[in-house]
N, C-alpha and C positions, 0 to 999 in steps of 0.2 A: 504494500500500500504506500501510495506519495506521503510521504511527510513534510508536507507544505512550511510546516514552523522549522524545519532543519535545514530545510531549500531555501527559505527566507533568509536564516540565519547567515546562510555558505552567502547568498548575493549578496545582502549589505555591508558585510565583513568584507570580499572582495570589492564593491562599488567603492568602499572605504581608502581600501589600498592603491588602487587606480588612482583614486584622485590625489590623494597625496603623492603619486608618482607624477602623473604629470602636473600637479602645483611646483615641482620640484624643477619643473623643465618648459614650463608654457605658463599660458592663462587663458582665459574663458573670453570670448569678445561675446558680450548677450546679442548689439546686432545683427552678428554673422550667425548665432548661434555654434560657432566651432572655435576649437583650441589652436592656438598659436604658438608658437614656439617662442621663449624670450631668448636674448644672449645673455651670457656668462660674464658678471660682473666684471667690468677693467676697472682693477685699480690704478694703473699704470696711465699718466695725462696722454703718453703719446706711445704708441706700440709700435716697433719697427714691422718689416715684411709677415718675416715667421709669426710674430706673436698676434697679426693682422688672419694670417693663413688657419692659424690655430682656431682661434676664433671662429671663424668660418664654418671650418669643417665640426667644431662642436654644435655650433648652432643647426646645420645641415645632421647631423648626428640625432641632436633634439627635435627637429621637425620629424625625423624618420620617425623616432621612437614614439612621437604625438600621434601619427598618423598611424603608428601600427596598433596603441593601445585604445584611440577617439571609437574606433569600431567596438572594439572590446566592451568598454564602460556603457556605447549606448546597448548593446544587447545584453547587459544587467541591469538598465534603466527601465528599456520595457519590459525584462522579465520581473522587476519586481514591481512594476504599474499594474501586468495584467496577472498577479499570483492569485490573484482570488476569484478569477475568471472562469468558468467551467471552462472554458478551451488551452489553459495553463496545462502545460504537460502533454500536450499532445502535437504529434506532428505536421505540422503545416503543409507536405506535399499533401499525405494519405490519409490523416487526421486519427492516427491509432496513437495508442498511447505509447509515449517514448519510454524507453526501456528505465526502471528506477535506478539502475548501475550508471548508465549515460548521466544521468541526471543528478548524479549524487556527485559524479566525477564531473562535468561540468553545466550545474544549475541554470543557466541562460540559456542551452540547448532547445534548438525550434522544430529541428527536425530526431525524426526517430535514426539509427545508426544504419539502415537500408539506404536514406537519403540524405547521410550528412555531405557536404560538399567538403 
């Protein structure tokens, strides 16, 4: 049987962890609705080539890492919008219920493991 209040548990603990990762490494623009990447404090007035390049490539670094975790965070946003949904736990190709192992192992899960992508 789904244990909804242990599913809840696992995604606001994670929802939690995401956003303190990327508060760590972006911020929220509410117009765009999406995360940004910020740079990496210079305390230095004036940085020559390399410490210009460095920069760069951290900040290019921290877009990547925004862009791979922004998908992550929204599919525990809507899993814990629609957890008390009678269609919560079930798969959106086929609409069978997703297996409770999948879903203990990863709570956001939309499809059953026939249809994961």
């Amino acid at each position: 049987m789904l244990d909804k209040k242990t599913i809840k548990e696992k995604l606001e603990k994670e929802r939690d962890e995401l956003l303190e990762q990327m508060r760590g490494m972006g911020k929220f623009d509410p117009e765009t609705e999406e995360w940004e990447a910020i740079p990496q404090e210079q305390n230095i007035p004036e940085a020559d080539q390399n410490d210009m390049a460095d920069r760069f490539e951290d900040f290019e670094a921290r877009s990547s890492m925004i862009r791979t975790l922004e998908p992550r965070l929204q599919d525990v946003l809507k899993a814990l919008k629609n957890i008390n949904k009678e269609s919560f736990g079930k798969c959106e190709v086929c609409n069978k219920d997703i297996e409770i192992a999948r879903l203990n192992a990863n709570p956001s899960a939309r499809t059953c493991k026939q249809h994961m992508g």
